[in-house]
Structures are given as structure tokens and as C-alpha cells.
N, C-alpha and C positions, 0 to 999 in steps of 0.2 A: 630835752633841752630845746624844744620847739619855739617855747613861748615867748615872749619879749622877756631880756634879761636885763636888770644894771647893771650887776657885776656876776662876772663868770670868774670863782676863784680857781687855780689851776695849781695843782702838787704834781711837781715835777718829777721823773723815774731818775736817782742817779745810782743807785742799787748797782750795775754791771761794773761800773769803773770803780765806787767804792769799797764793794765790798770781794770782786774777783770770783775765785771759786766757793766762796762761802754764801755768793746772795741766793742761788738756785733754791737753794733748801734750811739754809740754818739761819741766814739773816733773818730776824724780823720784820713784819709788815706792818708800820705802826698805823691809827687813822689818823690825819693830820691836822694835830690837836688847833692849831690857830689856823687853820682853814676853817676849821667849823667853831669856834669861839666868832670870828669874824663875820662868819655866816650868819649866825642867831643871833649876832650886835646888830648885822643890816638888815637883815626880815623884821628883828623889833621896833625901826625907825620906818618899816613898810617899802624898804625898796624889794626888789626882784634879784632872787639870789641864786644863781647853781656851784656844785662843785666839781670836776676834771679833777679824779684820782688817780693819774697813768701809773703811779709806783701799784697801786692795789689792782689797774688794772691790765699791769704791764704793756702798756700803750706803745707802739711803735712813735716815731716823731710822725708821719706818716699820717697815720692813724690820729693821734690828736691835734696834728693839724685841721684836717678834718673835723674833727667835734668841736673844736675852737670857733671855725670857720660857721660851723651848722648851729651853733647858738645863739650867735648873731647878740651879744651883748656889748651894752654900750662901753665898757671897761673890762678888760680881760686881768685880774690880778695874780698874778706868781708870787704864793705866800710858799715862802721859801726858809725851811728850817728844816729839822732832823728826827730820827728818831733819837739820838744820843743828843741831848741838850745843848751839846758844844760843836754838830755838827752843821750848822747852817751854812758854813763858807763848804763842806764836802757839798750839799745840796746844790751850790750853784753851777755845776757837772751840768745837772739834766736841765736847769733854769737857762742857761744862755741859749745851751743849741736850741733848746726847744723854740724861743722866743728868739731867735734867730733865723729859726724858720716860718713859724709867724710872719715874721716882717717882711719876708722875703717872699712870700705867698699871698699877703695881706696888708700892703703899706698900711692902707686906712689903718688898723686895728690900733686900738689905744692899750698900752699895755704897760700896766701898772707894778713896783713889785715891792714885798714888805719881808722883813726877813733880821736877823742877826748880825748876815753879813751885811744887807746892805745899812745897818743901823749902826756899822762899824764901816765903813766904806764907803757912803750914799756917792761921792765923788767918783772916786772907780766905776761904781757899776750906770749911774747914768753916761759915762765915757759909752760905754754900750749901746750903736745905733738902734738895737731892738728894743730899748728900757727908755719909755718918755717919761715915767712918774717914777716917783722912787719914796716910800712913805720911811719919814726921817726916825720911827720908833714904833712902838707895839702897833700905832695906825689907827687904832679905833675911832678918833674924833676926827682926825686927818681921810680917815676913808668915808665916813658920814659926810662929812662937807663934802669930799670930793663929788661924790654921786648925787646933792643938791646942785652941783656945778654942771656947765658947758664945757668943760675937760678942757677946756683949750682958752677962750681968751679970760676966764677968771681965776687960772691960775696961780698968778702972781698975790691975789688975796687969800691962799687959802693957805693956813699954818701947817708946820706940819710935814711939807713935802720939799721935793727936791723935781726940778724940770728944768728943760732944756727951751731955748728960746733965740733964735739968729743966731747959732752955734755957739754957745754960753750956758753953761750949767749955773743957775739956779736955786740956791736952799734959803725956803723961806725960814723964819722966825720960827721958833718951836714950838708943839703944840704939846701940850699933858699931856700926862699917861692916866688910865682908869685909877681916881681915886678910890682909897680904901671904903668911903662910904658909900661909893655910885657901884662898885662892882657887882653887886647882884641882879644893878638894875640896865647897866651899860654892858655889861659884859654876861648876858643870861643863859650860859650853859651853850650847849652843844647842838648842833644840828645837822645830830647823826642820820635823822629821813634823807637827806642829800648824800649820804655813800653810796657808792652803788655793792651790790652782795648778787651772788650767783644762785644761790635756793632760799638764803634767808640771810637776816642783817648781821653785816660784819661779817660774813664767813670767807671775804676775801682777805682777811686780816688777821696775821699768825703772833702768836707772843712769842717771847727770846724761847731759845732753844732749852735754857736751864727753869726759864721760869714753869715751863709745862713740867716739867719734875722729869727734863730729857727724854721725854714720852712724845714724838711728832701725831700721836693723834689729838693730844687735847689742847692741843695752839689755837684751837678756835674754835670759837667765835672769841674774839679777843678786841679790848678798848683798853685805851691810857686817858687820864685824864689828870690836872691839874685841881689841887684843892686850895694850894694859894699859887701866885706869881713873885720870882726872887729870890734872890739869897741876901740875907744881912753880912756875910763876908766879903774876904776883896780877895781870895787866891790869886797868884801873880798868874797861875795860867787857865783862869775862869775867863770866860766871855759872855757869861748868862745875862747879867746885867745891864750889858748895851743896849738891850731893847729896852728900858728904862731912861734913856737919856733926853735931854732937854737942856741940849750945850749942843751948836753947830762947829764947836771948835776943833781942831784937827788932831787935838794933843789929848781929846778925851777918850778912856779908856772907863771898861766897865765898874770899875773901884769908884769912878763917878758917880753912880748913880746904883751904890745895893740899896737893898731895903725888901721890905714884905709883904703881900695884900694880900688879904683871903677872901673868900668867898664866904657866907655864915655855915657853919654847920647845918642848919636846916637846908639850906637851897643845897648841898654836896650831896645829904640824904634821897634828897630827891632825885638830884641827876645818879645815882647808882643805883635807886631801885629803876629809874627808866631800863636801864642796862641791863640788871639783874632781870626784869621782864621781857628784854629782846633776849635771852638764854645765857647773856655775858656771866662768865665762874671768873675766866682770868683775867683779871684787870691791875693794871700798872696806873700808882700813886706818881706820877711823872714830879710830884715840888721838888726842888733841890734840896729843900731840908724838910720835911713832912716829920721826924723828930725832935721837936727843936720848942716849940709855942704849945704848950699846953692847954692855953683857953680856945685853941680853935680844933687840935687833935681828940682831947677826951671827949669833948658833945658828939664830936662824928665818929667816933668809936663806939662808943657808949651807945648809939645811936645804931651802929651797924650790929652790935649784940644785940639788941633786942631785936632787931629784926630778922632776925638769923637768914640772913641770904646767902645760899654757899658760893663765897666767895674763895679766890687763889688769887690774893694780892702781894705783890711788894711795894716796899718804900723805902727813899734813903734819908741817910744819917751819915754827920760823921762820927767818928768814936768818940770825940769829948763829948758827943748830947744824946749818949743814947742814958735814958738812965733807965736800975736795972726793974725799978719800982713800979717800971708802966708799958715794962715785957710782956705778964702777962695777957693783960688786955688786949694788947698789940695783936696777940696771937690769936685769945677769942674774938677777934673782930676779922681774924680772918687774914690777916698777914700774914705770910709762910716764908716770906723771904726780904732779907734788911739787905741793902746794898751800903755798904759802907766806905766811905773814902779814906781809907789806910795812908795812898799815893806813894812814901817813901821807908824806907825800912830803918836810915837812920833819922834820928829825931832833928836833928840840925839842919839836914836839908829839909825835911818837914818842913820846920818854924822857918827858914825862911824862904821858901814858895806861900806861905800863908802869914805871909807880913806879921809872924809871933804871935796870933789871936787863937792860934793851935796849943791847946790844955796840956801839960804833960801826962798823958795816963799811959796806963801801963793795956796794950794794944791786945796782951795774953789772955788779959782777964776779960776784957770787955768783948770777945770774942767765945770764952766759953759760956759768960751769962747768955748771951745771945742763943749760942746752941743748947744750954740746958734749959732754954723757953722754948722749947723745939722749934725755933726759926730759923731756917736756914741763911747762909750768912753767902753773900755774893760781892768778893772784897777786890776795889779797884786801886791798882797800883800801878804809877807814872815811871817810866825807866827816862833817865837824859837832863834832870832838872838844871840848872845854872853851875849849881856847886856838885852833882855826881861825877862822882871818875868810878874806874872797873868795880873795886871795894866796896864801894858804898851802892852802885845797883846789885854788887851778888849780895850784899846785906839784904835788899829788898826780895829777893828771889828766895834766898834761905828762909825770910822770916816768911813768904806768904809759902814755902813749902811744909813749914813747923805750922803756920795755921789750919794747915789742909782745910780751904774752907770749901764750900758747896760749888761755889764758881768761886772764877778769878778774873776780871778783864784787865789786861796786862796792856799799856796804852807807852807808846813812846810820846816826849814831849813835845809840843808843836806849839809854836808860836803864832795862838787861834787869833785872827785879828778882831779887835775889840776888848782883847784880854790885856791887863799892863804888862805882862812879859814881847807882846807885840810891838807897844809904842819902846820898850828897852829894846828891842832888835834895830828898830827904825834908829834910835838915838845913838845905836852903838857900833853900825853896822856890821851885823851879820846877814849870814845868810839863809832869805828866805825861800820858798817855791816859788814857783815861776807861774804856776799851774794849779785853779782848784783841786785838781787831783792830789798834788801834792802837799797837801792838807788832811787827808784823807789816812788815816791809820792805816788801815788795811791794803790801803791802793797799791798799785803796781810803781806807784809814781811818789810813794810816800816819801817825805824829806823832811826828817824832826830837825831840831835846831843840836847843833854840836854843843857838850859843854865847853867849861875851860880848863877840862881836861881830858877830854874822849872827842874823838871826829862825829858827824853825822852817821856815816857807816858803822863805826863802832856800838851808837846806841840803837842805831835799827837794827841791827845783827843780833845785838846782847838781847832787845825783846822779842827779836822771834826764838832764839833760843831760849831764853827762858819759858816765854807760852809754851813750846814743844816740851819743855823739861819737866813744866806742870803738869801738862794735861796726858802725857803718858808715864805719870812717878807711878809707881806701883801704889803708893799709897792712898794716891786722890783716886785711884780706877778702884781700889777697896772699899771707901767710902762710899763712892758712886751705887756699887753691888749692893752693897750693905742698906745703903738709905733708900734707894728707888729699883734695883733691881739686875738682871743680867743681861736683860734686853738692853736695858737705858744705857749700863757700861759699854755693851755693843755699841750704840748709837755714839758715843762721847767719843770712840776709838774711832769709831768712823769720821767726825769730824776730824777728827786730830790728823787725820792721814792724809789732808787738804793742804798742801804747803802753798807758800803764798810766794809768788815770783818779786821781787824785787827788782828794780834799774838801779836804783846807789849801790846794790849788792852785787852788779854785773851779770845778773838773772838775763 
């Protein structure tokens, strides 16, 4: 990082607080997927790009102070999102302090940041003495202008952004997000040359625990990668879609702005053989719905069978779109694992978290197609929705015990800001966290939203019992045996034996 830079993108560490005793070893390391989207948008316009991966390269504040300070570029950016799609407001943990020490070590530094949360927040987070820019949505035509700019007196003409000016925040007019026909050529893939790796590329970078087949040797070399952007739903407790937005209004939430873009099939084939040539086998389909759109799924299937690259990929779906006519493919191309959004066990609370665009299917069936395609099924279900009381989550617990699927991520519900269950908190007052942390599933600090008939405590409590109830049933540890091995079962008990401290639970 010697050389003159424009922008110096920085992915912040918040691993320790969010994930507690699970990040040492079982968390994931994901690469960060719009740090380097962003990256290969501004090298194609020819500015000077580096990236600061402190989660990959568990960077003290300390320590990336320092590298911040030693690259000496004109804009420092904190692209700030997740490895969980819904995680961007957990990430702002490692994004304040760090950019808090920044400031306090480097007034001059110009320090930019783009992210989920702040595309749900842009107000809050320029409140933050260390945050002078705040890019109001995915950032791509906002971060081009900005880096044609003097950072400072032409800001007020650039779309796009959010700044501060004689103590007044600031949001300009809105800028677009990568249209569906400029994405190949605004948004050109990845630029993985800027991670940094210890003997070879990517080897600082581990896949989920379940996805290596619970095997901790083949987590790496490991990449995720995006084949479209969005979701066409509006779930009441999705946030995906805020990065989408192009309304500066206070009342907009991500239902505002779903919808879909892909990349072509050809240009996807590409960017995976790059991968498959850096030694990448495990790679994560990061879309929100990657089965869903036919005309852009079958070319790049069809596309990865013929090139037989051995892949160990997943992708999600919900249950109403998996259909069972284009399993098999799914799996010659190298899918091993469908992540499916089950969320609730009875149907009512279902359909109304997902505003009734939720299919009635029968959830039995579309789970053993799933495994008679030998894919393994990794099924996420929500404890705490609006309308659950005790009933209706142990419905949810029973049924993903009777699914016994391959994994299970068991998520209490949290009112992610940017999601419409958030601006329903705001409008109804309840009670939110106080604390990025307390956004954070896993965290010590975790605080889901109570229903209107169960406390906060009562639905934190219910999902960590139920996580404990799954992942030590006799049943799923048989499974485990059975499909991957005695070691791997080893390995699952050993997580499981990780309890997670809680504060609402008086831990």
C-alpha cells in the first residue's frame, strides 16, 4: 500500500462481539463481497484502489490504524456489510471504533462509509464525528463522482451522498443504483488480486462450518460471490433491499425498493473459473434467491456442467421456488447444499411476516425432493415473529426436529433497521437495542423484539434452547454420522458445547 491511492476500501473486524465463543473457529471468514465489487467498479474508471481486510486479517485497531495511516489515500471507505446478508447494522461493531480511532489519530483523514446500515440510517451514522461521507445506497456512481471530486468544497453537487457541513447533515438527491443493462460493465466482477492470503489466494478465508461437509480442513480456500443483486419480496423482517433505495425519506423501508439484476451468465462463468484457477472447490452463491429466475440460473448451470470444475457450492431458495424439475441440474453443477427459508413452523405466522406472497406448500415434501437430489438442505428458521407465543415457536422447533435437515440456523427476531418490521417498531413504540451489538444474534448483547405475547427474554431463551435441542437430538448427531462421518459428528458436539452468555438472560 505504498503507492498513491484514491480510495483505500477498509472491512472492518466485528467477529469478537458478534459472534462470542463461536468466532475463534466455527464463524466464517467471508471475502467482502462489496469491498471488491467496489474495488473492480473504481480500477475500471482508472482510479487507484487498495483493500484493509482486518476481519481476514484479524487486525488489531492498533494495527490498522497504522495501515490506514501508511497508505496514505485520498478517501478512506468502510464498506460495511456482513457475511449474513442481514448483517450490516452487526458490522457497524468494528466500523465505528475503528473509524473512531482513525479520527482521533488522523483528523485530516477523509473517511467515507457505504453499507446496509448506513442505507437505512445515513442520518444516525453521519451523527458520528468519524463518518464525513456516508454513501446514501449500493454507492457505485456516488463513489465514481466522489473520487472525480475535491472531497470537500464539491460536495454539495454530488448525488448520492450524505455529508456534514457547519455542523448540519447533509443528504443530497439520490443517485441510481447499477442498472440491469450497465451491470456487466459498471459493476465487473471482483477484485480478488487486492485480498491479502498467507501462502496462496484466499487461504485467509474459511467457508461456514457445515458447508465444508463439518470437515475444518476444507474451509479453504474459500469465496462467495453474488450472481444477481435483490430480492423481488418484501419480508417484514428483510433489510436486503435498502441498498436499493433512491427515496431520502425517513419512512422508507426496504419493501421500497425490491426487485432483481443479474449479471449475464457468461460474465458469472467467467468470474468462477477465475476462482476455480485460484484452487477455489467451496464457493457460496451469496443471491437471496438464486432459485427463482430461470433465464439467468439454467445458462450458468448448464454452463458450469460442461465445464466440470469441482465445485462445493450452495444456494438459497425459498420453499415455494424450489422446483423439483431443475434439482437435478442444481446438483450436476455442483450444488451440495440449498439453504432454504422455512422461518416459521406455523403457516399464519408465515404469511404474515411475508406480506401473504408465501405459496401454501406442503414444507414435508419440498424437503425430501431436496434430499432425494442428494442436496443437502441447511433450513433457516425465525423464533419471536409479531404474532408467535410459546405454541406456535415449539411448532417451529418440532417441525425443523421432524425435518432433521443437514444444518439448521435458528435466528431470534430482530427488528434489522431498514426492514419494514423496524419502521413498525418505530411507529408502535417498542423496544429497540440501544447498541450495535444488540442487533447481533449471537452477541452477548443480543435484544430481539418481544411479541404480543412472549417477553424479549422469553424469545431469546426459547432460541437458544431450541439451537441446544437440535444440535444435540440424537437424531441430527445420526444423520451427521451417517452422511459425513464420526469425526464430523465429533466436530458438531464440539461446537454445540459452546454456550453463548447472554445479558437479557442475566448471564
Amino acid at each position: 500500500m505504498s503507492r498513491h491511492l484514491d480510495v483505500l476500501i477498509v472491512n472492518p473486524d466485528s467477529s469478537a462481539k458478534a459472534y462470542q465463543g463461536l468466532a475463534a473457529v466455527y464463524a466464517a471468514i467471508e471475502p467482502p463481497t462489496w469491498a471488491l465489487l467496489l474495488a473492480q467498479s473504481c480500477r475500471s474508471k482508472g482510479f487507484g484502489v487498495a483493500i484493509l481486510d482486518c476481519d481476514a486479517e484479524k487486525l488489531t485497531i492498533e494495527q490498522a490504524c497504522s495501515r490506514i495511516s501508511d497508505a496514505k489515500a485520498r478517501l478512506v471507505l468502510f464498506a460495511v456489510y456482513g457475511q449474513n446478508p442481514n448483517s450490516g447494522t452487526t458490522s457497524m461493531i468494528g466500523a465505528t471504533a475503528l473509524a473512531q480511532a482513525v479520527k482521533q489519530e488522523h483528523p485530516e483523514t477523509v473517511i467515507a462509509i457505504v453499507g446496509s446500515h448506513v442505507s437505512a440510517l445515513p442520518k444516525e451514522v453521519l451523527g458520528y464525528a468519524c463518518f464525513d461521507i456516508a454513501l446514501l445506497n449500493e454507492g457505485v456512481y456516488a463513489l465514481h463522482n466522489l473520487l472525480q471530486s475535491d472531497l470537500r468544497e464539491d460536495l454539495p453537487r454530488i448525488k448520492g451522498i450524505g455529508y456534514k457541513q457547519d455542523g448540519h447533515i447533509h443528504l443530497n438527491s439520490p443517485e441510481q443504483v447499477v442498472p440491469q443493462e450497465r451491470m456487466d460493465i459498471d459493476l465487473p466482477g471482483y477484485a480478488w488480486d487486492l485480498l491479502p492470503f498467507r501462502d496462496k489466494p484466499l487461504d485467509l478465508y474459511r467457508a461456514h462450518f457445515w458447508h465444508a461437509g463439518f470437515d475444518h480442513a476444507k474451509r479453504t480456500p474459500f469465496a462467495a460471490i453474488y450472481t444477481s443483486l435483490g430480492c423481488q419480496f418484501a419480508c417484514n423482517f428483510c433489510m436486503i433491499n435498502i441498498v436499493n433505495r433512491q427515496d431520502n425519506a425517513d419512512d422508507i423501508d426496504a419493501s421500497h425498493s425490491r426487485g432483481m439484476r443479474f449479471w449475464s451468465p457468461e460474465f458469472m462463468l467467467r468470474e468462477i473459473e477465475t476462482l476455480s484457477a485460484m484452487g477455489v472447490q467451496t464457493l457460496r452463491l451469496s443471491d437471496e434467491m438464486f432459485f427463482l429466475n430461470r433465464r439467468y440460473y439454467e445458462p450458468l448451470l448448464n454452463g458450469l456442467v460442461e465445464r466440470q470444475m469441482p465445485l462445493n457450492m450452495w444456494a438459497y431458495s425459498r420453499v415455494d421456488t424450489v422446483r423439483n424439475d431443475r434439482l437435478a441440474l442444481f446438483k450436476q453443477a455442483g450444488i451440495n447444499w440449498l439453504a432454504l427459508g422455512i422461518e416459521a413452523g406455523n403457516q399464519m405466522v408465515r404469511q404474515e411476516v411475508s406480506k401473504g406472497s408465501f405459496k401454501d406448500v406442503n414444507i414435508r415434501e419440498v424437503c425430501r425432493s431436496v434430499q432425494a437430489a442428494d442436496i443437502n438442505i441447511i433450513s433457516n428458521y425465525i423464533f419471536g415473529f409479531p404474532e408467535d407465543t410459546p405454541a406456535t415457536m415449539q411448532e417451529t422447533l418440532d417441525l425443523a426436529l421432524e425435518l432433521n435437515t443437514e444444518m439448521a440456523n435458528m435466528y431470534p427476531c430482530q427488528a434489522l433497521p431498514g426492514s419494514p418490521i423496524h419502521q413498525q417498531a418505530l411507529r408502535e413504540g417498542w423496544a429497540l437495542p440501544s447498541s450495535y451489538e444488540g442487533y447481533a444474534f449471537l452477541s452477548y448483547e443480543a435484544q430481539p423484539l418481544p411479541t404480543r405475547h412472549c417477553s424479549a427474554q422469553e424469545v431469546l431463551r426459547f432460541r437458544d434452547q431450541a439451537w441446544n435441542t437440535y444440535f444435540t437430538h440424537p437424531a441430527y448427531l445420526a444423520l451427521v454420522e451417517t452422511k459425513f462421518g464420526l469425526a464430523q459428528r465429533q466436530n458438531v458436539e464440539a461446537m454445540a458445547s459452546i454456550a453463548l452468555k447472554r445479558q437479557l438472560l442475566g448471564d
